[in-house]
C-alpha positions as CSV (number, residue, x, y, z in Angstrom):
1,X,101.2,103.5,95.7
2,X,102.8,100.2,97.0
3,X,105.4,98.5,95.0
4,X,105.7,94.4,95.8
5,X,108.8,92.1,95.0
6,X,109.0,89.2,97.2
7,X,106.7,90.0,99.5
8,X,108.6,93.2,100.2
9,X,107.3,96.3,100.6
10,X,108.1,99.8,98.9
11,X,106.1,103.0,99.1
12,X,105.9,106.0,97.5
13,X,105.2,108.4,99.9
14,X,105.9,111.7,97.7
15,X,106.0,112.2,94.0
16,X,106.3,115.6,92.2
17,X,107.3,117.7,89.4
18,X,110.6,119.8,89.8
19,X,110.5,122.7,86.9
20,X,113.8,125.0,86.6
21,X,114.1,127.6,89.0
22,X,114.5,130.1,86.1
23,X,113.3,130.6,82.9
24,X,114.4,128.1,80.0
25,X,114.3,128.1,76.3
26,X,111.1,127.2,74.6
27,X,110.0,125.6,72.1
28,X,111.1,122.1,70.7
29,X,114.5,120.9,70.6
30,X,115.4,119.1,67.3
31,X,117.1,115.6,67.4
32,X,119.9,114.2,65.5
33,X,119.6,110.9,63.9
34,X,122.2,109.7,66.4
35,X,119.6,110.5,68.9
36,X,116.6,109.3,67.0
37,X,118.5,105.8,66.7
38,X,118.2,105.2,70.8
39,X,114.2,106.6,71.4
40,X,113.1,103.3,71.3
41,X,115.3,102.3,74.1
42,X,113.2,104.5,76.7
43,X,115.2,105.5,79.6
44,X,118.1,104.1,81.3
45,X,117.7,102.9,84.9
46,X,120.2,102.8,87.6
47,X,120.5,102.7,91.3
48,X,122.8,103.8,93.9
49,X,123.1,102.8,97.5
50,X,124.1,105.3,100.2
51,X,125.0,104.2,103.7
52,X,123.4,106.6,106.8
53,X,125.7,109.9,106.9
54,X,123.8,112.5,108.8
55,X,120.5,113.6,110.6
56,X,119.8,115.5,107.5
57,X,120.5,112.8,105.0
58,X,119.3,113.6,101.7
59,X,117.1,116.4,102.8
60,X,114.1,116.4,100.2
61,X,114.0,119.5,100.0
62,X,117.8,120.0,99.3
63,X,117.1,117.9,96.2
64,X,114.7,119.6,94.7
65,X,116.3,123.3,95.2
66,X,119.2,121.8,93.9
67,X,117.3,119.9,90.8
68,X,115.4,122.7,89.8
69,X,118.7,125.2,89.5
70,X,120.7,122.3,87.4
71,X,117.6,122.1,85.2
72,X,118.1,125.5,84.1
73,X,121.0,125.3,82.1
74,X,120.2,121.2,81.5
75,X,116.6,122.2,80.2
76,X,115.5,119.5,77.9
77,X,115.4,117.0,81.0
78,X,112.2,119.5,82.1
79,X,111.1,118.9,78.9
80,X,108.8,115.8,77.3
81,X,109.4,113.5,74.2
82,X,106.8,114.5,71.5
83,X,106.7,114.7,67.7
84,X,107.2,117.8,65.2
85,X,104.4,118.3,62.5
86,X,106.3,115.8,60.2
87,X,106.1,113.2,62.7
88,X,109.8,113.2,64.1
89,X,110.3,112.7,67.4
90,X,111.6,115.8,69.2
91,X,111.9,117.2,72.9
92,X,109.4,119.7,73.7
93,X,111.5,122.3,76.0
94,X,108.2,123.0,77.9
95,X,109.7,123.3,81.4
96,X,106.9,120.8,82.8
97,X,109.2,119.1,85.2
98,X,111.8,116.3,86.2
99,X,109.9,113.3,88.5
100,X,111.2,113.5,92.1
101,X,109.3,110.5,93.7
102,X,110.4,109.5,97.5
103,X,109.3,106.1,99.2
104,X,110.5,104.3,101.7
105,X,110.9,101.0,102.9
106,X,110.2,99.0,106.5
107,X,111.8,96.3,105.5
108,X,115.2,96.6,103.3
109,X,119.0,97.6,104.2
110,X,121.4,98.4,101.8
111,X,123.2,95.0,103.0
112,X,120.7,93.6,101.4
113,X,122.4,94.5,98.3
114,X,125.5,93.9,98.5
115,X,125.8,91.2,95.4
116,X,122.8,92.6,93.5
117,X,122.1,92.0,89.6
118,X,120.4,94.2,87.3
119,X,116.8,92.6,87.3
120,X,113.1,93.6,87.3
121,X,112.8,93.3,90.4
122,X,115.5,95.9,91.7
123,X,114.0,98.0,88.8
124,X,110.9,98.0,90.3
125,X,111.9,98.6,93.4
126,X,113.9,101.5,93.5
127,X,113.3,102.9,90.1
128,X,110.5,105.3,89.5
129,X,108.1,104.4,87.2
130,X,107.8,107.0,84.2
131,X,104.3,107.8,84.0
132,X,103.4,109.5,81.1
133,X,106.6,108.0,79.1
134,X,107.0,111.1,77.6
135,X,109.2,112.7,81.0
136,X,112.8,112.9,80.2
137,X,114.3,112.7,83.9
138,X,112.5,110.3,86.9
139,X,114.7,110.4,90.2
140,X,112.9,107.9,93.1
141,X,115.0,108.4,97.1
142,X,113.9,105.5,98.7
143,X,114.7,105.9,102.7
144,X,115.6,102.1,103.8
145,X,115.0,100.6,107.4
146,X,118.8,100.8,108.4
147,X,118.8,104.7,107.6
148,X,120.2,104.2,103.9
149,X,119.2,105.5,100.9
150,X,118.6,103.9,97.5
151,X,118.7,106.4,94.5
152,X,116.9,105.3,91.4
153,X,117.1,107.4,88.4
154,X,115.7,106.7,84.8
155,X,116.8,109.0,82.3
156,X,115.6,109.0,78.5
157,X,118.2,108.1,76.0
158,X,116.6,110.1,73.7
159,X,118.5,112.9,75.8
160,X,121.9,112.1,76.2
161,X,124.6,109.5,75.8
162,X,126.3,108.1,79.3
163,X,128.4,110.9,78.6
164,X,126.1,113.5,78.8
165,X,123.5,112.1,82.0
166,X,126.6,111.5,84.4
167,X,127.3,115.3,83.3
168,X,123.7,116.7,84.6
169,X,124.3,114.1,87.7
170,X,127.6,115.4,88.3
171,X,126.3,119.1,87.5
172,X,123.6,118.4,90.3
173,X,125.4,117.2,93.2
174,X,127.8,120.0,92.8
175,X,124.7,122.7,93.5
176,X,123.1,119.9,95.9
177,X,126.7,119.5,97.9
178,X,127.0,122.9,98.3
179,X,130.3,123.1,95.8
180,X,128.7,125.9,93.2
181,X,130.9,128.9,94.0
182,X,128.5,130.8,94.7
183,X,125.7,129.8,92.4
184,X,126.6,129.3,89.1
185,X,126.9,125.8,88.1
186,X,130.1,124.1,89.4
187,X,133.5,123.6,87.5
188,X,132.1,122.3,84.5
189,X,131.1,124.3,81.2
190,X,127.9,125.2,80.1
191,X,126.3,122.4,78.1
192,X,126.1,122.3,74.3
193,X,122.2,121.5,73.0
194,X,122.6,122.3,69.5
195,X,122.0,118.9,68.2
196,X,122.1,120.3,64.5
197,X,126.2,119.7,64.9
198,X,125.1,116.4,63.8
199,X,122.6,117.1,61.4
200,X,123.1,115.1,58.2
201,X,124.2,116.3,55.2
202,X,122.7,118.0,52.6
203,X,122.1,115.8,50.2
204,X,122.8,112.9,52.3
205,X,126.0,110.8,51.1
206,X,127.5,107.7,52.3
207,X,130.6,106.7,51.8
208,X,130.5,102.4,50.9
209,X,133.6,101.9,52.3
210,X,132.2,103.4,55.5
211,X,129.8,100.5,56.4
212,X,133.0,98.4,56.6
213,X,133.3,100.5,59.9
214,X,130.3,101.1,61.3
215,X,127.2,99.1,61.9
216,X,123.7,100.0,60.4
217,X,121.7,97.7,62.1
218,X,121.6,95.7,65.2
219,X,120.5,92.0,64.5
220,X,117.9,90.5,67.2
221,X,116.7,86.9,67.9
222,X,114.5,85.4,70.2
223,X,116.7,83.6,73.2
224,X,117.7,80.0,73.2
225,X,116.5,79.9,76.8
226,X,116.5,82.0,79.9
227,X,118.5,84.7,80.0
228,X,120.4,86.2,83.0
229,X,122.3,89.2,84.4
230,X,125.6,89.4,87.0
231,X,128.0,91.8,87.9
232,X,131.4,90.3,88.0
233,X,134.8,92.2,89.3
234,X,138.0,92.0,87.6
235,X,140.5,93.0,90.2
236,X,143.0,95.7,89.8
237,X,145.5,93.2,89.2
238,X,143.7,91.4,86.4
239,X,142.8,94.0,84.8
240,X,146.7,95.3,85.0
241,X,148.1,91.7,83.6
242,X,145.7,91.9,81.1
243,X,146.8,95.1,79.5
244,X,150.1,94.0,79.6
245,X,149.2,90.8,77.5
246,X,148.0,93.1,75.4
247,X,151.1,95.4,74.6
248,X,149.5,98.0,77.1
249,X,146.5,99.1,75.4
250,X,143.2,100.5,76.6
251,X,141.7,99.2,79.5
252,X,138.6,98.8,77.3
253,X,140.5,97.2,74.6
254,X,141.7,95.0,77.0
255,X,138.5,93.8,78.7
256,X,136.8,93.8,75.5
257,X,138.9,91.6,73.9
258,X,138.6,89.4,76.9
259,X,135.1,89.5,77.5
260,X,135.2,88.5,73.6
261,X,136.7,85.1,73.7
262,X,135.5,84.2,76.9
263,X,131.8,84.5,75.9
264,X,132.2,82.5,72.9
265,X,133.5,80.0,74.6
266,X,131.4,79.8,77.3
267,X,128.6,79.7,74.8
268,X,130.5,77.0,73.1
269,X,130.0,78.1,69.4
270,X,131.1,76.4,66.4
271,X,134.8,76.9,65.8
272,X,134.3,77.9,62.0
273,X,131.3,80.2,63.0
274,X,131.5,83.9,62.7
275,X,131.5,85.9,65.5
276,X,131.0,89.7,65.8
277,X,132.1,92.5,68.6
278,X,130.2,96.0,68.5
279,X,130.9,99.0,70.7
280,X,129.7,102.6,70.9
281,X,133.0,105.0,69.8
282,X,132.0,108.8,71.2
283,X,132.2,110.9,67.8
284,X,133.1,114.2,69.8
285,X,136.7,114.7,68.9
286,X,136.1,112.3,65.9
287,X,134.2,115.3,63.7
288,X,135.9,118.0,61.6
289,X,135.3,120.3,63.4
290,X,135.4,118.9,66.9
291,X,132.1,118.9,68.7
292,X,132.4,120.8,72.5
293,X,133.3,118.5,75.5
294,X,130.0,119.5,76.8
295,X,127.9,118.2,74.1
296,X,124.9,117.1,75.6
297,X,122.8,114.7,73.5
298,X,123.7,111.6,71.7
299,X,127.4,111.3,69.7
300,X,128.2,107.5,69.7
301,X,128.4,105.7,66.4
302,X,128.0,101.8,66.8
303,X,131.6,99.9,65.3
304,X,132.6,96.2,65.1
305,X,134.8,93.7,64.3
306,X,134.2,90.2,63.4
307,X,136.7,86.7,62.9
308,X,136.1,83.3,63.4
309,X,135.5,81.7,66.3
310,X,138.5,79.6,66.7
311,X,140.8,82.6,65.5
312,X,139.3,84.9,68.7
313,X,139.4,81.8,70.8
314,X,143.2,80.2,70.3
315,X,144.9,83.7,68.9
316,X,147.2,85.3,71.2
317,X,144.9,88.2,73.9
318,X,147.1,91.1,71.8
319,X,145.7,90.6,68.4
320,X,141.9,90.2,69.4
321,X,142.6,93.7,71.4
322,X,144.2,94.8,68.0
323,X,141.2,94.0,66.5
324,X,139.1,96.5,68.6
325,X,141.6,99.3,68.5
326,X,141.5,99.0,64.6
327,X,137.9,99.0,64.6
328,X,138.3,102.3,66.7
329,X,140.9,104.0,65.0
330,X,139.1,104.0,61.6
331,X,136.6,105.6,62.3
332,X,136.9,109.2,61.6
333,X,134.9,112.6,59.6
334,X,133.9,110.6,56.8
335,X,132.7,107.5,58.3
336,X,130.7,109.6,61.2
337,X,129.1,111.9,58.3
338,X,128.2,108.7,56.1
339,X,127.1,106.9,59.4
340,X,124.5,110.1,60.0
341,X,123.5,110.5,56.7
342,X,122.4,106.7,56.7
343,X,120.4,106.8,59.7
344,X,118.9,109.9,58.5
345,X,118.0,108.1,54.6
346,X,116.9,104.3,56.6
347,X,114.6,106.0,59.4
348,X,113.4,108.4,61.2
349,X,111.5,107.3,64.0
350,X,113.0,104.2,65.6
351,X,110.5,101.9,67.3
352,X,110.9,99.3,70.2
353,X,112.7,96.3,68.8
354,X,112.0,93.1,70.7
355,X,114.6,90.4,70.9
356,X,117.7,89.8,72.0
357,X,121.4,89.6,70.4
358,X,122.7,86.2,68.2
359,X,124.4,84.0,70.2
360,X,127.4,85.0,68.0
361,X,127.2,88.5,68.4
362,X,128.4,90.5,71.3
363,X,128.0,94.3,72.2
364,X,130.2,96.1,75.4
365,X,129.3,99.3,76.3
366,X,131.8,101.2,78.2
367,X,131.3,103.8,81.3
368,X,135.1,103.5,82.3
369,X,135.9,106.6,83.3
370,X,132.5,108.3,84.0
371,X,132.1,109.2,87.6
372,X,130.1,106.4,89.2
373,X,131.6,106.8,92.5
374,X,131.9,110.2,92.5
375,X,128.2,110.7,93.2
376,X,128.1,112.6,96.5
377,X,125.1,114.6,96.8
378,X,126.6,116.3,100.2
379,X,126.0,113.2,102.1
380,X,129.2,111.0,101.2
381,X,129.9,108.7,97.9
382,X,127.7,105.4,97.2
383,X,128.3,102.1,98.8
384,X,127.1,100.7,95.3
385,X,126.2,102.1,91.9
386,X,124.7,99.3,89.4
387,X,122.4,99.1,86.2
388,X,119.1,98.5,87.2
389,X,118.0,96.2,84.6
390,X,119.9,94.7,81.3
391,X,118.4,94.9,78.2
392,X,118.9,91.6,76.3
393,X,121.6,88.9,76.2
394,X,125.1,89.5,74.4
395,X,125.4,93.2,76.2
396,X,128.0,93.9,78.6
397,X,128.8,96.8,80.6
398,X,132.2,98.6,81.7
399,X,132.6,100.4,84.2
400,X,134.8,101.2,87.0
401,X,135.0,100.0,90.6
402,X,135.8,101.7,93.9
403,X,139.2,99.2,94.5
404,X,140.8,99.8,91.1
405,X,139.2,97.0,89.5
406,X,136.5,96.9,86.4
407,X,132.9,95.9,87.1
408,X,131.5,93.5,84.2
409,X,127.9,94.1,84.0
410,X,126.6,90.6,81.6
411,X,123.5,89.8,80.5
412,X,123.5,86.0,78.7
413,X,121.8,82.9,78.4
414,X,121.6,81.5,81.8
415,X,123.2,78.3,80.8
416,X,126.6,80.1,79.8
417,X,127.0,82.2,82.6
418,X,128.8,80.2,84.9
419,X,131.4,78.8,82.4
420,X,131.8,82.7,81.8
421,X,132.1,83.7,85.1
422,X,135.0,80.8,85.4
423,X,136.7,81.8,82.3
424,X,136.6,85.6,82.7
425,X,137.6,85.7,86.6
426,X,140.9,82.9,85.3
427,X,144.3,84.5,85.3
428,X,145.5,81.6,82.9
429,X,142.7,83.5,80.3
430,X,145.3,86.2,79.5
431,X,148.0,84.7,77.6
């Protein structure tokens, strides 16, 4: 199989299934409706560049020993998407394998990528492609000209939240690193697949004043015109002042909030339009009782905010942060009960929604704090870790860099970018 983009080559060399090295639970696993919600989004791709380390550099073999032990106690990624007799979607804990694909490429160094964008292209590159749709885990090492690696993974949504996939990645490159005391997995608890935590309630109830909190349904248009992706880095400083505009809150709150004003007025919207900010708030310590750290499976519930566009725009940075933190901080037992038992009432099986976000609306996705960087499979940390491809304009992504400083991961109409870029990257934007 050879892969084109530009003219460039990419081949897959290898590609095989990777089954636990033990024996797994059987049968299917049961999703939540906080897991139904995301099927439709398919799997999440991202890439990670490695610079040349040693003569054994990601030894193929290595990875799959390593793959098959995490697998055992991370068994629903062996597993496929399917459907129960009453036509809801489950995982079918049939231990038929991860993807490991490796290719390799004549032409490409990881300088190449040194400013890289999510796009297609870079998706199709270095990310392998999921064939049948119904595998959980894909992982495609693609051996560059300079000696590099490129390490693709797509992992379905359907099983896990960001929280739970950088688990299984960090789980594996403990085992694959060598750093698994002796074999059992390393300095991390077991993880938690009972997805009936979040079952819904029997009878289902929601609260009304709960949908002031959370957001049932995620509006889509088609685009106003092309649509672009760009990584952009607030520096450590920035990111520093702009906390401290904000009376020292979150550095999500912070950027958020930012991000916010900037976008609509880089879009240029109407100044008595509405605007509206959504964000995924992790329910785990949100539940009565708590669920366990190492919940693996889907536990965000989508919140928001909205004002007026010249209220975001002129206020001062502090009270569109406060904003976000109240939209946050109200959510609690009740609200992530009534959110369940909604999504459990509306639908059952989500289906792919085409479409992209109002120009009004905006929706930031944090992975602060997940370890990006921290991905060191025995052969040293990336060079570069990005989201292979957005998904539709108004989404932004949060996540750490290696200096200190926040990567901004946007996807918007091409014609705002620029003036967004200008605005975010401008120290006289945090008043």
């Amino acid at each position: 199989m050879v892969m084109y983009s530009d003219d460039v080559q990419v081949e897959v060399v290898e590609s095989s299934l990777v089954s636990p090295s033990q024996g797994t639970p059987g049968g299917q696993l049961w999703l939540s409706p906080l897991d139904l919600l995301l099927v439709n989004r398919g799997h999440t791709p991202t890439v990670y560049f490695y610079r040349p380390a040693a003569a054994d550099f990601f030894d193929v073999a290595r990875l799959k020993e390593s793959m098959a032990r995490a697998l055992v106690d991370f068994y629903p990624l062996a597993g496929r998407l399917g459907v129960d007799a009453d036509g809801r979607f489950v995982i079918d804990c049939n231990a038929a394998g991860a993807l490991l694909a490796v290719a390799r490429s004549d032409h490409l160094t990881v300088d190449d990528f040194r400013d890289v964008s999510p796009s297609p292209e870079l998706k199709e590159l270095f990310v392998p492609r999921v064939e049948p749709s119904s595998i959980m885990l894909a992982v495609q090492v693609t051996f560059l000209k300079c000696g590099g690696v490129a390490f693709g993974t797509a992992l379905h949504h359907a099983a896990a939240d960001a929280i739970g996939s950088f688990r299984f990645f960090h789980a594996w490159l403990a085992l694959c690193g060598g750093r698994d005391g002796g074999g059992a997995m390393a300095e991390t608890e077991l993880p938690c697949h009972d997805r009936g935590l979040l079952r819904a309630r029997s009878p289902p109830f929601v609260n009304p004043d709960a949908f002031a909190v959370f957001c049932p349904k995620l509006t889509l248009t088609e685009p106003s015109g092309p649509v672009a992706s760009k990584v952009l880095t607030v520096s450590k400083d920035h990111v520093a002042a702009l906390k401290q505009a904000c009376g020292g809150v979150s550095t999500f709150c912070a950027l958020s909030a930012h991000a916010w004003r900037c976008l609509c007025s880089a879009r240029g919207l109407p100044a008595d339009a509405t605007t509206r900010l959504t964000l995924p708030a992790n329910v785990r310590r949100r539940t009565k009782p708590p669920l366990p750290d190492s919940y693996f499976g889907n536990a965000l519930i989508w919140v928001g905010t909205s004002g007026v566009v010249r209220d975001v725009t002129s206020e001062a940075l502090a009270d569109t942060a406060a904003r976000i933190r109240g939209a946050v901080r109200r959510m609690d037992d009740d609200v992530v009960r009534s959110a369940i038992d909604y999504f459990e009432l509306a639908e059952k099986n989500a289906r792919p929604i085409p479409g992209s976000l109002p120009e009004t609306e905006l929706r930031v996705i944090s992975w602060l704090g997940m370890p990006v960087y921290d991905a060191d499979y025995g052969w040293g940390k990336p060079q570069l870790m990005v989201r292979a491809e957005s998904e539709r304009s108004g989404f932004v992504y949060l996540m750490n860099d290696d200096g200190g400083g926040v990567q901004v991961v946007v996807c918007a109409e091409a014609a705002s970018l620029k003036e967004f870029e200008k605005l975010l990257i401008a120290k006289t934007m945090c008043p």
